[in-house]
N, C-alpha and C positions, 0 to 999 in steps of 0.2 A: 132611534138609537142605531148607532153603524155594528154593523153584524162583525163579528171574534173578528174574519179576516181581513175585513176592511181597516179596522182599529190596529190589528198589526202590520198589517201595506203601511197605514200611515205612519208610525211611529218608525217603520223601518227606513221611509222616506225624510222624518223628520231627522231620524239617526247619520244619513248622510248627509243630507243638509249641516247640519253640527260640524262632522266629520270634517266639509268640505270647508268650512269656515274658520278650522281651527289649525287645522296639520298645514304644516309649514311647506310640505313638498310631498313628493311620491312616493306612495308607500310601497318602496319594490317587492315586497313579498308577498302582493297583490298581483305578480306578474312572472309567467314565468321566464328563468335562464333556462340559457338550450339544454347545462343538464338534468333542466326538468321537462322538458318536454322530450319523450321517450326516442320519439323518429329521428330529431334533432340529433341527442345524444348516440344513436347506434349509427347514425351517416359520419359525425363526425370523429368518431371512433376508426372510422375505416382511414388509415393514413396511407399518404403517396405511397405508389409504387407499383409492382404488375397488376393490370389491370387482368382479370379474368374471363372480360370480352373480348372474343373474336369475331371478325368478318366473315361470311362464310361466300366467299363469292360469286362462286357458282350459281348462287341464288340471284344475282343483281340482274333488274331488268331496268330499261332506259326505255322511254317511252320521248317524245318528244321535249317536254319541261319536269318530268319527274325520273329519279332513279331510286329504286327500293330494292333494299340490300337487308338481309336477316343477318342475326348478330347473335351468339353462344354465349352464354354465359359457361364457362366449361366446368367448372363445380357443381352448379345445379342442373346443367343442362336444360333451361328454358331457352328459349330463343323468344327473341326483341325483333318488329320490325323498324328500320332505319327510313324517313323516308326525308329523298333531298329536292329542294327547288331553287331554280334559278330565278327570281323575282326581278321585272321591271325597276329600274331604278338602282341598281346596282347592290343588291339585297339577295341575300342566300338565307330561306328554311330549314328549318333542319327539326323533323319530330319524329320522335321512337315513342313507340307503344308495346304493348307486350303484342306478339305477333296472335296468340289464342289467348287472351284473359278471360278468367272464368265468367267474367261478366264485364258488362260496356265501363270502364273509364272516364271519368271527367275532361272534357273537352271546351272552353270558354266558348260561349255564345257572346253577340253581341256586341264584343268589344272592336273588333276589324271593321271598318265600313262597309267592307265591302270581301270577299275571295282575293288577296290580294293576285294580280297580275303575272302569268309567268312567259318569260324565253326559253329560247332552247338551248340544252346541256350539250354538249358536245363532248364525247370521248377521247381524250389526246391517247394514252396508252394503260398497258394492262398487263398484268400479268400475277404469276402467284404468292407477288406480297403483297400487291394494290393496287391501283387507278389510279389514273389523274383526268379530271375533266376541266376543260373550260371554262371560266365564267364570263367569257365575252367582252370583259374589259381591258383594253391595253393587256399587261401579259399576266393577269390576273388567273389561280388556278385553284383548285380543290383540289386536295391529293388526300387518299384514303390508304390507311395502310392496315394489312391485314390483322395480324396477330402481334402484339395485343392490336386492339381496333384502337384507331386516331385518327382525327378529321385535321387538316391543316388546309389555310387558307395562304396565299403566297402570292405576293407582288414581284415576278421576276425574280432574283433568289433571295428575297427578304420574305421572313413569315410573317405573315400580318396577326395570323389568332391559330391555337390552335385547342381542338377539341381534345378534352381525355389523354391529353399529355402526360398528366399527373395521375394516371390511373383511377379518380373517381367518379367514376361514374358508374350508379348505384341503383338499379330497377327492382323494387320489391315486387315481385309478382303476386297477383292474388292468390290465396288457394286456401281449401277448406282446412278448419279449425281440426287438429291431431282426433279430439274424441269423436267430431263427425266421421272423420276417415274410419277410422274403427269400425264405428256402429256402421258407417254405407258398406266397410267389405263384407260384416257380419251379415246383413241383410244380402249381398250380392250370393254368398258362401252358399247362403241357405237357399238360396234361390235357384242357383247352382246343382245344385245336389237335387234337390228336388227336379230338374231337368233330367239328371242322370237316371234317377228310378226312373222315371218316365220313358228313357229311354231303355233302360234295360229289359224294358217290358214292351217293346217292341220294335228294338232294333238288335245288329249283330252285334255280339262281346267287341268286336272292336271299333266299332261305329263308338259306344260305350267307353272304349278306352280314349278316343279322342277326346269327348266332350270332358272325361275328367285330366286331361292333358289341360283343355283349353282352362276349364279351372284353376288347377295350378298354377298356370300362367297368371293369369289374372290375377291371384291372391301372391303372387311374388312382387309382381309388378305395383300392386298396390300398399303393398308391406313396402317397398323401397319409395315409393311416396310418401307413405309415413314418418320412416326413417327421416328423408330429406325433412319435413316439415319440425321432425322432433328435433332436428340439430339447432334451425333456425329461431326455432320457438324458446330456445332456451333464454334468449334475450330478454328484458322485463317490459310489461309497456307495450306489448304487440298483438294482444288481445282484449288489454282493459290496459286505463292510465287512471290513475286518482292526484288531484291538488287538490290540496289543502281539504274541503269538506267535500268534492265532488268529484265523482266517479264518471268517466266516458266509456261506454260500453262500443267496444270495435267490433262490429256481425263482421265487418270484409275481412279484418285481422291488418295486418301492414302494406302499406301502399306508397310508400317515401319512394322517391328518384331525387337524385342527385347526380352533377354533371360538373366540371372544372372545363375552365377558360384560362389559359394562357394569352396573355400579351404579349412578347417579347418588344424591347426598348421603350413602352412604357412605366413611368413614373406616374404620370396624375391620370386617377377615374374620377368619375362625381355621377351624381342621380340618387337610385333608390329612394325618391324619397317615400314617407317623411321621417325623419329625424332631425332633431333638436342635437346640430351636429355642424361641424366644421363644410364648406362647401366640398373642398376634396375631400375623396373617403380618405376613411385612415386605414391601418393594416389591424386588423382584429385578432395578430395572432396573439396567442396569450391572454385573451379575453373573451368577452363575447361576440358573436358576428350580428350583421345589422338584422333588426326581424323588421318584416312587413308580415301583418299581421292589425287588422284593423282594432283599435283599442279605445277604449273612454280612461284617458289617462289626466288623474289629476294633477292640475300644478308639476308641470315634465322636470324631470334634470335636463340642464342642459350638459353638451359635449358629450352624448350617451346614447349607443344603438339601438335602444329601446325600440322597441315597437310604436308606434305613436296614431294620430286619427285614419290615415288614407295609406296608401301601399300602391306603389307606382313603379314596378319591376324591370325598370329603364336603367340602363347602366353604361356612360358614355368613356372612351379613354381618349386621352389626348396629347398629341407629344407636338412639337414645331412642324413637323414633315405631315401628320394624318389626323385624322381623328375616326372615329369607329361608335358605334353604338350594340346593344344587346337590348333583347324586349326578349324577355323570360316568359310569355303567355301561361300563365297559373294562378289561379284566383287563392287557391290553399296557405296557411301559414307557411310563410317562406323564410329563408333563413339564407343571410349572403357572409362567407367568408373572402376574406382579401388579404391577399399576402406580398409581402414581396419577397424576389428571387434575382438571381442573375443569367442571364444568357447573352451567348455565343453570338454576334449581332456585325457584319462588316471586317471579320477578322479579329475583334476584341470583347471584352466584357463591357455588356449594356444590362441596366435597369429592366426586369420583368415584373408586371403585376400578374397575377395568378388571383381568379376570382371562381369563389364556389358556390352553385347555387342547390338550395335543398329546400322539397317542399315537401308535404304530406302526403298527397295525393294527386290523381290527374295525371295528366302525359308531360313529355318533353315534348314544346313545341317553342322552339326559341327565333325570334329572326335576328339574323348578324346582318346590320345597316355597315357600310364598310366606305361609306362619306364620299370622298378623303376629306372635304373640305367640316369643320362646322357646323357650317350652313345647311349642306348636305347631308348630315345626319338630322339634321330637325327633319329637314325636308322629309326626309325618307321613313320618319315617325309618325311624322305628320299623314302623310300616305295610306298608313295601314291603321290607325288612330282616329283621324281626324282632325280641326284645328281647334283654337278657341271659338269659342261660342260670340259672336259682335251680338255684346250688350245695348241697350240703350243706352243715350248720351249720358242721360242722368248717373245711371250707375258708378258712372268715373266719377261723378262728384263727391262731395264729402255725406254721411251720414253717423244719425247721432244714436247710439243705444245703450241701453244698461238691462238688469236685472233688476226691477221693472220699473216701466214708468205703472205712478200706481192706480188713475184711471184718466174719464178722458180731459178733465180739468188740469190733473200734472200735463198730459202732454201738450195743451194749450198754454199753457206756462210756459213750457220752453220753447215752444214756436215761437210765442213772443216772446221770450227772452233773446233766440238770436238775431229778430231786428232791432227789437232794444239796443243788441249790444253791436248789430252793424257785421254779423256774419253769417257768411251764406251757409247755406247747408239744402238737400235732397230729399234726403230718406230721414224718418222718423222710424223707429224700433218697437215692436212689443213685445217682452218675452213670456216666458209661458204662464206669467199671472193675468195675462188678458185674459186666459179664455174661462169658460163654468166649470171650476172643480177640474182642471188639465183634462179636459174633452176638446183635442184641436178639432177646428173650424167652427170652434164657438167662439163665445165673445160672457165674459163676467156681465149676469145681468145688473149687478148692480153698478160695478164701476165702468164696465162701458155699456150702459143701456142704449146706447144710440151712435152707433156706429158710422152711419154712413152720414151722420150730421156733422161728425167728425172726420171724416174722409174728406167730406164736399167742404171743409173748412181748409183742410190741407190743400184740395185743391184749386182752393180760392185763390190761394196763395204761390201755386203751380207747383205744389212739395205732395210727395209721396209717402208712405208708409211700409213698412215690414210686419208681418207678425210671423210666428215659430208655426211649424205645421211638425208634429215630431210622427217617429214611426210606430211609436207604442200606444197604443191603444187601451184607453182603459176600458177594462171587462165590467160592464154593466146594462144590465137590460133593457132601460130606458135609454139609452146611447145609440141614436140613430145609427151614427159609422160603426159600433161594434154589432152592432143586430143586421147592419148587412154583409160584413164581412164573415159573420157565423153563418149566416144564413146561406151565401156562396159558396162557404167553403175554403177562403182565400186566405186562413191562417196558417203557418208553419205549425209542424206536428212535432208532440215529442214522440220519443224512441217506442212510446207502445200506440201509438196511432191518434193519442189525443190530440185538443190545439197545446200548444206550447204555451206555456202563461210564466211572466215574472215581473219581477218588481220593478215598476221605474218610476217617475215623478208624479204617475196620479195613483200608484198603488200598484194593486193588481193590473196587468194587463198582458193583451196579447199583441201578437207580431205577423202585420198582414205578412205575405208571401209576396214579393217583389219579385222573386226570378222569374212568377209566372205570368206569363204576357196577360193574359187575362184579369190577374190583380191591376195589371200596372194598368190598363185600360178602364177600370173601376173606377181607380184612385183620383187619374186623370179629371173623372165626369164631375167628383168630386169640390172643383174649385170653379165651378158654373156660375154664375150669378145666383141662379137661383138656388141651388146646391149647400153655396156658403153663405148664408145669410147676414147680409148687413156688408158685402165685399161690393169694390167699385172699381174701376180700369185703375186706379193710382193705389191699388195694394198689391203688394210682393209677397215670397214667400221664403222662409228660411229653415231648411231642414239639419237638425241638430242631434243628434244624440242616436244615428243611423249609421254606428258601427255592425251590429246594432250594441247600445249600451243595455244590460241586464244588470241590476243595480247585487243582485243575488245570485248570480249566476258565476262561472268559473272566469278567473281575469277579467271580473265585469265586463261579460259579455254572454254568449247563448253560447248553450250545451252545443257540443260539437255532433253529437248521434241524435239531434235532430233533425227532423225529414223535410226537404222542399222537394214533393211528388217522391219519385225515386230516386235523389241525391241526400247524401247527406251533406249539414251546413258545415261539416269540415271542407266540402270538395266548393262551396259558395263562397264559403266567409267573405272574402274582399271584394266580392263585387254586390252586396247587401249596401251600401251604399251608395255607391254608381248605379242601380235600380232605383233604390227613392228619388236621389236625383232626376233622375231620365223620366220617369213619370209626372213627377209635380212640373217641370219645364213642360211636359205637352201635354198637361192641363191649363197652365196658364197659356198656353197659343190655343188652345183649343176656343178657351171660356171668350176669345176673343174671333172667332172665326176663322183662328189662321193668321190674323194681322198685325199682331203685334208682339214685340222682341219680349221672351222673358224675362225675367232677373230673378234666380233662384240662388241660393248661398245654400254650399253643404260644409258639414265637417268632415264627414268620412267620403271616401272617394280613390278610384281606382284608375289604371289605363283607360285614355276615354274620356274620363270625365270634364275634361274643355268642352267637350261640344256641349256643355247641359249649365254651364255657369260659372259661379266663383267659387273658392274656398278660401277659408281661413285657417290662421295655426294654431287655433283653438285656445286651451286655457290655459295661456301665458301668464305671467305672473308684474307687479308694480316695480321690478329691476331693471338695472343699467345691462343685465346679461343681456336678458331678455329683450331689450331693445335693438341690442347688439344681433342678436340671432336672426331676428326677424329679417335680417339683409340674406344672410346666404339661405336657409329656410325656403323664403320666395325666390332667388337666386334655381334653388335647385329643383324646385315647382317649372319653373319656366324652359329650362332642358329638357324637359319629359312633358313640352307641350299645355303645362296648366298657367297660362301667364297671368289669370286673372286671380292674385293673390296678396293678401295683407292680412296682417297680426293686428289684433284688441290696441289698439293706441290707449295706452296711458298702462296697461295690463290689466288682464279681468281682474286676478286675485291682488289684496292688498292695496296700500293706499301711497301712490306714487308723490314725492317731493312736489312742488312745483316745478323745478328745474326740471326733474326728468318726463313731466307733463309736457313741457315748452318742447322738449327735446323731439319727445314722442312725435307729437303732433306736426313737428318740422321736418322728420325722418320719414311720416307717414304720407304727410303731402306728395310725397315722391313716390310712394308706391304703388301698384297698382288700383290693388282695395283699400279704400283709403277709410276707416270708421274707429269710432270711437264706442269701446264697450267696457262694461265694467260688472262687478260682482254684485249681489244684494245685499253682501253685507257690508260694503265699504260705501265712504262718504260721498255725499253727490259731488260730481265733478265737472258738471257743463265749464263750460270756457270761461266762462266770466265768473266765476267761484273764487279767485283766486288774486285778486288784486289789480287794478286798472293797468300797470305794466306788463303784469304775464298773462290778462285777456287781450292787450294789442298785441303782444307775440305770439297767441293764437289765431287771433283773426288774420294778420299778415301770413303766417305759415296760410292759414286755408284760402286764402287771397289768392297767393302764387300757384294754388291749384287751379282756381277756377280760373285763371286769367292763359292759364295751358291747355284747357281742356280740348282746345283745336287740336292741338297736338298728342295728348293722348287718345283722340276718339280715332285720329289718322294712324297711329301706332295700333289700335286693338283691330284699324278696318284690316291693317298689315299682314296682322298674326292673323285674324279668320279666313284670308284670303291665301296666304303662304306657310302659315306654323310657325315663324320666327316671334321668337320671346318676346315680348315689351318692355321687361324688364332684362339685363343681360350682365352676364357675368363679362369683364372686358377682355379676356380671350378668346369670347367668341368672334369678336370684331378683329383682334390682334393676334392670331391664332401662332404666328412664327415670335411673337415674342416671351419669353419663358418666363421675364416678371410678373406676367400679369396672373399665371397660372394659379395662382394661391390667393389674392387676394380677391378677400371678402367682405373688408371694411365699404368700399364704394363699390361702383354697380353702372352700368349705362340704359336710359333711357332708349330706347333704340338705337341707332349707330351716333345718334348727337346731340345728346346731353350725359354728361357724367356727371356723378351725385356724390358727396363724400359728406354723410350726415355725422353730425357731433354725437356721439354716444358714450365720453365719458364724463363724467361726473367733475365740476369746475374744470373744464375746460379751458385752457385759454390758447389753445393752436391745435391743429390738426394736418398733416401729413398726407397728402393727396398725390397718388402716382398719376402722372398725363401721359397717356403712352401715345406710341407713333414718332418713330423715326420722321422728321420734317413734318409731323404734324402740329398747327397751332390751335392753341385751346383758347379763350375768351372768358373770363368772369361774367357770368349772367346779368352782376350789381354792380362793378364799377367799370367793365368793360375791359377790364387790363388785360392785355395780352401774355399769352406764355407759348413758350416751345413745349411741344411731345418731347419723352423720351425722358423724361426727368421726375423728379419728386420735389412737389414744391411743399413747403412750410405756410398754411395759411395760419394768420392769427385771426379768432375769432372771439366775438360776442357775443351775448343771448340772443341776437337776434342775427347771427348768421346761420345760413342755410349756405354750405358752400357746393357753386353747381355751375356748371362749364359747358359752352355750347362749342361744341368743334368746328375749326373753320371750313369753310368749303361747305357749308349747311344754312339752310334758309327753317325756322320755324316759326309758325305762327301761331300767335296769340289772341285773346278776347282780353281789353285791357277794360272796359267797363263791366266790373264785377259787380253783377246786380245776387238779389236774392234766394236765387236759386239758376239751375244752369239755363231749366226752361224760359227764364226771363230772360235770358242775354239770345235768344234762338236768331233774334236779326238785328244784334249789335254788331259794330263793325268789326275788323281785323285788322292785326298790325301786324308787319312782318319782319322779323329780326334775319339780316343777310349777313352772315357773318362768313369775310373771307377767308380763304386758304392762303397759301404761299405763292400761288401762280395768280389770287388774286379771283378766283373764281368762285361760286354756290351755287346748291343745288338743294332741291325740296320740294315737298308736295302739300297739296290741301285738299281734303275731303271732306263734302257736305250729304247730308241728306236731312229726312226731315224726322234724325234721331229716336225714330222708336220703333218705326214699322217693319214688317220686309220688304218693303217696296223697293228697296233698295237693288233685292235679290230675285221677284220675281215680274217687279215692272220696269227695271231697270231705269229705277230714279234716284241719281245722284248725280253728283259731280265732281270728278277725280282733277285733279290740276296739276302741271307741272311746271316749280318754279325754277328758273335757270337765269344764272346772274352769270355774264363771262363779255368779256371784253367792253367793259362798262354798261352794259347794258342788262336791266333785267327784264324779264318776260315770262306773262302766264300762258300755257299751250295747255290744251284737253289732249287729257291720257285714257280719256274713254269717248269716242263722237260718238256713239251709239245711244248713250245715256240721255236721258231727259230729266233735268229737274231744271228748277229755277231759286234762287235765293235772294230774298231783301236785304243780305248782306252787303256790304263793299269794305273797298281797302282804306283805312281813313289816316294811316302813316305804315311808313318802311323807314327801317332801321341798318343803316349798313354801318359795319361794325368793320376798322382795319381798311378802310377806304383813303386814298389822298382826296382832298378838297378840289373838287369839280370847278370849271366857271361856271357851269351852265346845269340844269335840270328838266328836261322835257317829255311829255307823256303821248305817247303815240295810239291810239285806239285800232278797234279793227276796222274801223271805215276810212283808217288813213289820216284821220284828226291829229293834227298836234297841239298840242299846248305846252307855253313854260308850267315849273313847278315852282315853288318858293324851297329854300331848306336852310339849315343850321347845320355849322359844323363847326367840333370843338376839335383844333388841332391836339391836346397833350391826349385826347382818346382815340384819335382817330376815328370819330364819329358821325356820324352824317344821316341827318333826320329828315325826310321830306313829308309834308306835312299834308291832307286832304289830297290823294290825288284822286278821288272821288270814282275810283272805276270799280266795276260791278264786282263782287268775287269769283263769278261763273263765266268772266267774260275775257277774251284774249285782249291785251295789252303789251305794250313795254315802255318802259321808261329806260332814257337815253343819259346816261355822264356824261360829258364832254369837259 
């Protein structure tokens, strides 16, 4: 019989379960608004205007690449130290601390790759309202102005950004609770005095008269402490906060900073994510501002700043002439206001955006990326971040999951179901009813008694597996992973020194400790062969419900005045995520020697988290919104660095039309993370469910994936190698054209495929902007040509996918779409040349042998570069150094926008010529040559005449 508390874990587990299956959307009073959360409400209480910080300059030292400058608060008189760096790559630091805090400050670990790089500051002038220093760039400058203190960044006389324009900037300093002061002068008093007898008793009356001087002093000096604290105290929510049934007890008392950013001639920002949100930010005045604050949020609104799974404190501006970025470094609930405003720009009134950022705790450590180009701000993200993680080929491919498959007989059934039905897929899914009683790295003895017979079936068949590894732990004795994680030590504490314990999916349970290196080296050893019994090289891992989610805990999530060592999980919160991630990723390279690529899925996730896998946008919902979002969503993923992103196709919650399943899955093929997931209580929905017409408009949607997958595995080699998106908003390719700035209905493939997925509901046209002045775009499907620069009317069908390959771009494809991606590994390539206006193409091909590093530490691959120009095409190595070899070859070229040649011939690198055969339809301008049989590793060209 299950003991009192087990029988209530379950029933409270079972009460959300209910909960989740029944409520329509998000229950907001589950969550709090900034005027409930206290720090939130007293920072944005504070409105524009004098700022009460001064410069103090006298203090400013310049060292080589650093200058540090103390800062007055002149009300309270605490002083702030200011410190500034000139960063490699065209990037300015900028972090204030309290100059004496009573105790150390939250500082982010971990997330920088590295110290980032610095130059040297140079002093242009000074005097006693400010500085100006140099930033080495063209006529680039920092100008500091004394009273009130503002940081202004300045491109010759235009202001690029400026710091505390708006007077907020907001440093709570720590300092002890009003009754402490009290009782330590009372103790100091008495302690005091008892000095003075002592002395009176053997020393002179005025020896005597000092010591009760120094007294005095002392007890004024500490009364006017008090005083200050009593003023500030009067605030509510600065030494205890209560929601709804739970209290957070604050020992530090208030710790919030807050800082404003001006733009000036900025109109459009984007980032911050995640929200369930338009891709440009919008202006939050008069409502709430965006929160980053990691959440387990059910069934989200959309168009709503919600807090949502991951927190990614990236904030890009963008106008024709610049673009600029912000990395706000603070792991604490953050909270972004955006406003607009007008300013003084050229002689006239320009567009300003004003953005404020407010967090709980931690320091100001923000880096200003200052581009100018697009490009140049990923880059420059990328830098101090790092890039995405280069997945395994497979990963790009399709995968199929739900809430659950129910043991191993259902997932043999769908296996064969998708030869049955003639479609490929990768990854197979378990969620967390695989394992004994939700104990992750088990396995249900009864419905999955045998494990690896079912693994070595999958990969009979060369397909992979997923199962849920979560971060909650259930609490019980016989439970190998909680008897050694007690037993280490490696649990989060609550506020009186115990382990932390709350409700999540197996009951009771507790919550290893991720920030500490030593947990995460544990966790690692943990996914060993021999470790996770019944695992084999073709199982992955998927970490979910690692905000962390606390099913009972305040805004389902952990108590904030819980302890990881000597922080509290206020000053952690958002990178509790980016730790499970970053562990299970180097467990799974571990469990393999070092050899081979992870594939790790998280939900929750911070700065950073590219380098460690994918994520998702978690529990979307069976709507036409929700399909619609899913574009800017990953759109705004991929600005801040996490390219590897995709939404639940079809929606987890509820039960999607078929048309908006067709849809899904046609929208999804194009995205990065391409899978299909679904709820436990909704109806099964595999692809062939659903009527022999809309399972061939799913098999064709996932057809068109696999038959690209050359080209997306060369798009993610891109981003790992440089940080640029895979998926891209098309200002970032079009940065001087102002149409593109807002739209978020279509999306580019790297710089040359644009995507305009049908996402409303009976459809029969859709509206596609081609941008580029004299650019020409090309139909994927019937090859038609169009001009940039225009919006064209496409009419469509249920079974269009409309998608555009830009002229002047060569992409390659794998058009024998076998069963899985691993089975096409040395099918041939075909390559679509599609020209420009001058008549020319350009493009690349990258191979390796898709799973291992060998790519990175033996230097085996093969980079190519294709170049189509004066009738001629040609492959040339864009790496000689490299060694791999591939049983691939080229088995057709496709030139697209070509006149009809007389002649076709193939020149090898020994000097060989041969004709070619080809076909060409003049109303397409088409032209096919067909077998030119040359190696895909090997230098060629093929001659028009």
């Amino acid at each position: 019989m299950a003991a009192p508390t087990d029988r209530m874990g379950l029933l409270l587990v079972v009460l959300f379960a209910v909960l989740f299956s029944i409520a329509d959307a998000v229950d907001r009073s589950n969550f709090k608004t900034c005027d409930q959360s206290a720090f939130c409400k007293r920072q944005r209480d504070v409105k524009p205007g004098q700022s009460p910080y001064r410069a103090l300059l006298e203090t400013m030292e310049l060292s080589e690449a650093r200058l540090t400058l103390q800062l007055i608060n002149d009300n309270n008189k605490v002083r702030l130290l200011l410190e500034l760096y000139r960063l490699q790559g065209n990037m300015t630091r900028v972090k204030i601390n309290e100059l004496k805090p009573l105790r150390p400050r939250y500082e982010v670990p971990d997330v920088l790759i590295q110290e980032p790089p610095t130059e040297s500051l140079l002093l242009l002038e000074r005097d006693e309202h400010g500085m100006v220093l140099s930033l080495g760039v063209d006529d680039q400058r920092l100008i500091i102005k004394a009273r009130p203190f503002r940081l202004d960044i300045m491109d010759g006389p235009k202001v690029l950004l400026s710091l505390n324009s708006r007077g907020l900037l907001v440093f709570e300093h720590l300092r002890l609770r009003k009754d402490t002061i009290s009782h330590k002068i009372s103790s100091t008093v008495g302690s005091m005095w008892d000095k003075i007898k002592s002395v009176f008793s053997s020393k002179s009356e005025a020896d005597a008269e000092g010591v009760e001087n120094d007294v005095e002093q002392n007890e004024a000096e500490k009364a006017e402490k008090v005083e200050e604290v009593t003023e500030e105290e009067e605030q509510p929510g600065m030494w205890e906060e209560t929601f709804k049934s739970h209290s957070d007890a604050k020992p530090s008392g208030p710790s919030s900073i807050s800082l404003d950013f001006s733009f000036p001639g900025v109109d459009h920002v984007y980032g911050i994510p995640e929200h369930a949100d338009s891709l440009k930010l919008r202006s939050t005045e008069g409502g709430e501002p965006y929160r980053l604050y990691n959440l387990d949020v059910f069934q989200y609104e959309l168009y709503n700043p919600m807090a949502l799974y991951g927190a990614v404190p990236v904030l890009l501006s963008h106008t024709t002439e610049r673009t600029m970025g912000l990395f706000w470094l603070n792991a604490a609930e953050t909270w972004v206001d955006i406003s607009s405003s007008t300013a003084v720009q050229d002689g006239g009134d320009a567009p300003q955006t004003d953005v404020r950022w407010i967090s709980e705790s931690g320091i100001i450590d923000v880096f200003i990326m200052l581009g100018p180009r697009p490009t140049d701000v990923i880059s420059q993200y990328a830098s101090l971040t790092g890039t995405q993680s280069f997945p395994p080929l497979s990963a790009l491919a399709y995968h199929q999951c739900r809430w659950n498959y129910n043991d191993q007989e259902d997932v043999q059934a769908v296996d064969n179901g998708f030869d049955e039905y003639d479609i490929p897929y990768d990854f197979i899914w378990l969620d967390i009813e695989h394992t004994d009683g939700k104990r992750y790295f088990t396995w249900d003895p009864n419905k999955f008694s045998q494990p690896r017979e079912m693994l070595q079936n999958l990969k009979n068949k060369k397909r992979k597996m997923v199962t849920i590894v979560d971060p909650h732990i259930k609490v019980d004795s016989s439970y190998k992973i909680h008897k050694e994680i007690r037993s280490k030590d490696f649990y989060i504490k609550n506020k009186d020194g115990g382990d932390y314990e709350g409700w999540c999916w197996p009951g009771n349970a507790g919550y290893p400790d991720f920030t500490n290196p030593q947990m995460r080296a544990w966790w690692a050893t943990m996914f060993a062969y021999d470790q996770y019994e019944g695992t084999m090289d073709n199982l992955y891992t998927w970490n979910d419900m690692n905000e962390p989610s606390v099913f009972n805990g305040p805004e389902v999530t952990m108590h904030k005045d819980a302890l990881h060592g000597g922080w509290e999980h206020r000053d952690v919160h958002n990178l509790y995520g980016f730790y499970v991630q970053m562990a299970t990723a180097q467990g799974l390279i571990q469990r393999s020697g070092g050899v081979e690529r992870p594939f790790v899925l998280t939900r929750a996730f911070f700065a950073g988290s590219q380098r460690y896998g994918a994520v998702w946008t978690g529990d979307n919902a069976a709507e036409w919104g929700h399909l619609k979002m899913s574009i800017p969503m990953c759109l705004s993923l991929g600005l801040v660095g996490i390219s590897f992103c995709g939404a639940d196709v079809g929606g987890f919650f509820k039960t999607p039309s078929p048309e908006l399943l067709v849809r899904w899955y046609q929208a999804g093929a194009y995205q990065p993370f391409f899978r299909a997931h679904a709820h436990l209580d909704t109806p099964r929905r595999e692809p062939w469910l659903f009527g022999p017409e809309n399972t061939a408009l799913i098999r064709e949607a996932v057809r068109q994936r696999y038959s690209l997958l050359p080209y997306w595995y060369q798009l993610f080699y891109n981003a790992h190698r440089t940080g640029q998106p895979v998926m891209r908003p098309l200002w970032l390719e079009y940065p001087g054209d102002a149409a593109t700035f807002a739209i978020e209905d279509e999306f580019l493939l790297g710089k040359d495929l644009l995507v305009h997925p049908v996402t409303d509901e009976g459809s029969h046209g859709v509206t596609a902007y081609l941008p580029g002045e004299g650019e020409v775009w090309y139909d994927v499907h019937t090859y038609k040509k169009h001009q940039g620069n225009l919006n064209l009317y496409i009419p469509v069908t249920m079974n269009s996918i409309p998608v555009f390959q830009r002229g002047g771009s060569i992409i390659t494809r794998k058009e024998r779409v076998r069963r899985s991606s691993s089975c096409m590994e040395d099918d041939p390539y075909t390559l679509y040349v599609a020209v420009n206006a001058q008549g020319t193409a350009e493009g690349e091909l990258y191979i390796d042998d898709g799973h291992t590093f060998n790519y990175e530490k033996q230097n085996q691959f093969i980079h190519r570069r294709l170049t189509f120009t004066e009738g001629s095409l040609s492959s040339s190595n864009l790496s000689p150094d490299s060694q791999f070899s591939t049983a691939s070859w080229v088995e057709k070229m496709v030139f697209i926008g070509v006149p009809k040649p007389s002649a076709a011939t193939l020149r090898t690198a020994d000097g060989t010529e041969s004709p070619l055969e080809f076909e060409f339809d003049p109303a397409s301008e088409l032209l096919a040559l067909r077998k030119p049989g040359v190696n895909a590793g090997a230098d060629w060209t093929i001659h028009l005449r």
